[in-house]
N, C-alpha and C positions, 0 to 999 in steps of 0.2 A: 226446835222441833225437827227441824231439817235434817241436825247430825245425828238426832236418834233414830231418825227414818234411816240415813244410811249405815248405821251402825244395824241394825238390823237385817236390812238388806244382804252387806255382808255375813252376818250368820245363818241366814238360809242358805247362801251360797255356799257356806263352807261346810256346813251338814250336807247338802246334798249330795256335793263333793265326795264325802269322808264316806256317805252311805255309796254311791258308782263307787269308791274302791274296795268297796267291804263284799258288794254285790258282784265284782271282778273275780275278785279272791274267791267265792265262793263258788260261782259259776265253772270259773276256769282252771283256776290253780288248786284246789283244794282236792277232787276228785283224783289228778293227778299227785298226788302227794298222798291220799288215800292208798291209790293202785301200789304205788314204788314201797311203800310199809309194807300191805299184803303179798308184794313179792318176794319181800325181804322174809317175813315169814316163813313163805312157801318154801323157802331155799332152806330152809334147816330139816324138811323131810329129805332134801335131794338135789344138785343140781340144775337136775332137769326137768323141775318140778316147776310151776308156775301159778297165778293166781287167774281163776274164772269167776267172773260175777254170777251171783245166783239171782239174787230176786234182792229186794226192798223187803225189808220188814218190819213190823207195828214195833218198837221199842216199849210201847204202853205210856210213852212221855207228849208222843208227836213227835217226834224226831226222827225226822229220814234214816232210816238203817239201810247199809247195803251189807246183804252175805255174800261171801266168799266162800271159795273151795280151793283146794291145793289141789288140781291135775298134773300127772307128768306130760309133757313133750314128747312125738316120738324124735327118737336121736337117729338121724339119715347122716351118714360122710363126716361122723363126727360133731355135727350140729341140732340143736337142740328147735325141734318145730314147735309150732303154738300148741298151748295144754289143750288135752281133747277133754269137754266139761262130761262126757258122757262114758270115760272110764271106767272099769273097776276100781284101779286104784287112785281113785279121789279121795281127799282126807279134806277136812272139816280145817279152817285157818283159823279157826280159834282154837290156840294152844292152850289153854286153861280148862277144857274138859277132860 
């Protein structure tokens, strides 16, 4: 009885484990991995074009949505400043419309 107690033991601990790195991943690293895609996108309008977060939206699943917009930067001494989200020329980062 003893070694099924610890054989158990050890399997909560390694679920809980597995879930703190899944919960890491998500928190931390995944958002940024989000942003660097939507940048990558942005960059096929322009340079100096950049990605701005808009809002969270209902996907209709329950699934955290975030939208994006492609702003340009203004370009000062050759250098590209952060995208201004309140533009005219903002474009939509979803390229399949």
């Amino acid at each position: 009885m003893k070694e099924a107690t610890g054989e158990l033991n050890m399997t909560v601990v390694t679920i809980v484990a597995i879930a703190a790195v899944a919960l890491l991943f998500y928190v931390f690293l995944w958002p940024t991995i989000q942003k660097s895609i939507v940048n990558q996108t942005c960059k096929t309008y322009g340079s100096n074009y950049g990605a701005v977060y808009v809002k969270d939206a209902n996907s209709g699943t329950g699934a955290k949505v975030a939208e994006w917009k492609c702003c340009p930067g203004k370009v000062t001494n050759g250098k590209v400043g952060k995208p201004d989200k309140n533009s005219a020329d903002c474009k939509d980062a979803n390229l399949e419309k």
